[in-house]
C-alpha positions, 0 to 999 in steps of 0.5 A: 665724470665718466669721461675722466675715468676713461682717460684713467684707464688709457693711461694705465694700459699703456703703462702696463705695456712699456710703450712709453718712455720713463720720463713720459711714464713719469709725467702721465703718472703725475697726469693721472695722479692730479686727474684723480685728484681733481675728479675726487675734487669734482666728486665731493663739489659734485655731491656739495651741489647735489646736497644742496640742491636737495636743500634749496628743493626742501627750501623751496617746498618751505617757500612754497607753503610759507607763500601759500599760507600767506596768499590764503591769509592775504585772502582771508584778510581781504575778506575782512577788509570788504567786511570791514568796509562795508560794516564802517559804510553801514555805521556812517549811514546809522550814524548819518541818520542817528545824528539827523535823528538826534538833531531833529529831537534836539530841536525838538527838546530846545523848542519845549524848553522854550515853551516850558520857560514861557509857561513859567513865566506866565505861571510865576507871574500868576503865582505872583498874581494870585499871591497880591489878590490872597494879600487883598483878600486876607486885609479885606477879610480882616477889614471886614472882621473888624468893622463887624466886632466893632459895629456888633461890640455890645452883641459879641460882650453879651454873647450873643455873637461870636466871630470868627476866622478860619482858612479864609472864611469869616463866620458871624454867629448869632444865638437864636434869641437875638433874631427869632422867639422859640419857635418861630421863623420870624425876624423880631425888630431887634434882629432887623437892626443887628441884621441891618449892620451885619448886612452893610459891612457883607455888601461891601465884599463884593468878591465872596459868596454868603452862606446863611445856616440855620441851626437848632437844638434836638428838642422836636417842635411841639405839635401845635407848630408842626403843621407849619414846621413838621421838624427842626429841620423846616424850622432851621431851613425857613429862619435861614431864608428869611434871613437871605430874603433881608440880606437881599431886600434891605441890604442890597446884596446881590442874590447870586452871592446868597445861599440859605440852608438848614442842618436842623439839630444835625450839627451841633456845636455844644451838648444837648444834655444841657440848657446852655449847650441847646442855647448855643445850638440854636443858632444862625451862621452868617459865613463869609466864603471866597466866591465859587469859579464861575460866579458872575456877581460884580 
């Protein structure tokens, strides 16, 4: 730009001084006039350029920040994906052992499931067992009922005897007239005999522990009979065995299966305030039970 303002000034000064001719005049007139023009021209595109210059630079600076926020995400978002990595690597391996872990418990759980379904199986088929065997037992248990009442008939019309069923247990009760004279321990002859048929109908329940109960009122022994029997309670407890002693003897029942107690006036089944209540309280209890685990009679 200086270079063409040098040329302006040439050209002024020889104007000035008429070295010229005209129509050379005229011509650097028309010179400088358009080299004035295109230098004004090349002033603005020069300024044009300058401007946007400084406009790329601010651009550029933009560029340049814009880069770097990007090049420290970038970093950021590598960071990330390591993490990332390494978390779904460590998840793998948890899942890896969780599912081992899993399917050992699984193996486990369908192994009990296979043990369990066999224990119901062995249970169902006791269940049934047992249900056959309390069948057998219930039609023994009423056999065994009706042969008493129809072999004891007479005794149970006179009430002497009662029969009687309840949770499985059969209980003949016997007044003590019928077996014993007040008291005494002995058995009389008509007791033998009701004893006897008794005990022939017991011996064929094979499968049940009897029980022999002796029972008195509360009047106290007298005391000519209190050396041998010092309370009702001996007296109940010697009728019971004797009892036993003939059941086994005669009748051919297993002792293991017998068993004789005595409760004295301790149980009463009727009042004592009155004759016929002790009447009734004085009494022999033949009960029939399901045989205790362990017992080893036939």
């Amino acid at each position: 730009m200086k270079k063409f303002a040098r040329w302006g000034v040439l050209l002024l000064c020889l104007l000035a001084t008429g070295c010229v001719g005209k129509s050379t005049y005229q011509s650097k007139v028309e010179e400088a006039t358009e080299l004035s023009t295109r230098i004004a021209d090349l002033q603005a595109r020069m300024e044009q350029l300058e401007e946007d210059r400084r406009e790329a630079l601010n651009q550029n600076s933009t560029l340049e920040r814009k880069l770097a926020d990007a090049l420290e995400k970038k970093s950021s978002l590598n960071q990330d994906l390591l993490r990332a990595r390494a978390n779904l690597d460590r998840s793998e391996k948890a899942l890896n052992a969780k599912d081992a872990e899993t399917g050992r418990i699984i193996s486990e759980m369908r192994t009990r499931v296979d043990e369990l379904e066999i224990r119901n199986r062995e249970l169902s088929r006791e269940v049934e067992r047992e249900r056959l065997a309390r069948q057998a037992r219930l039609a023994q248990m009423k056999s065994t009922y009706d042969e008493l009442v129809d072999k004891l008939e007479n005794e149970i019309e006179r009430g002497e005897i009662t029969i009687s069923e309840l949770q499985g247990k059969l209980t003949v009760n016997m007044v003590e007239r019928i077996l014993f004279d007040s008291g005494k321990a002995d058995i009389k002859d008509k007791g033998l005999e009701v004893l006897s048929r008794v005990g022939q109908i017991l011996a064929e329940s094979t499968d049940r522990d009897i029980r022999v109960e002796g029972h008195t009122d509360n009047i106290p022994i007298s005391p000519r009979l209190q050396e041998k029997f010092p309370t009702n309670w001996e007296l109940s407890t010697a009728r019971a065995t004797n009892v036993v002693h003939f059941l086994q003897k005669t009748s051919k029942i297993a002792p293991e299966r017998l068993v004789s107690c005595g409760y004295g006036p301790y149980r009463p089944v009727e009042s004592n305030d009155t004759a016929e209540g002790r009447t009734q309280n004085r009494r022999i209890q033949i009960v029939l039970a399901p045989a205790e685990p362990g017992d080893s009679s036939p």
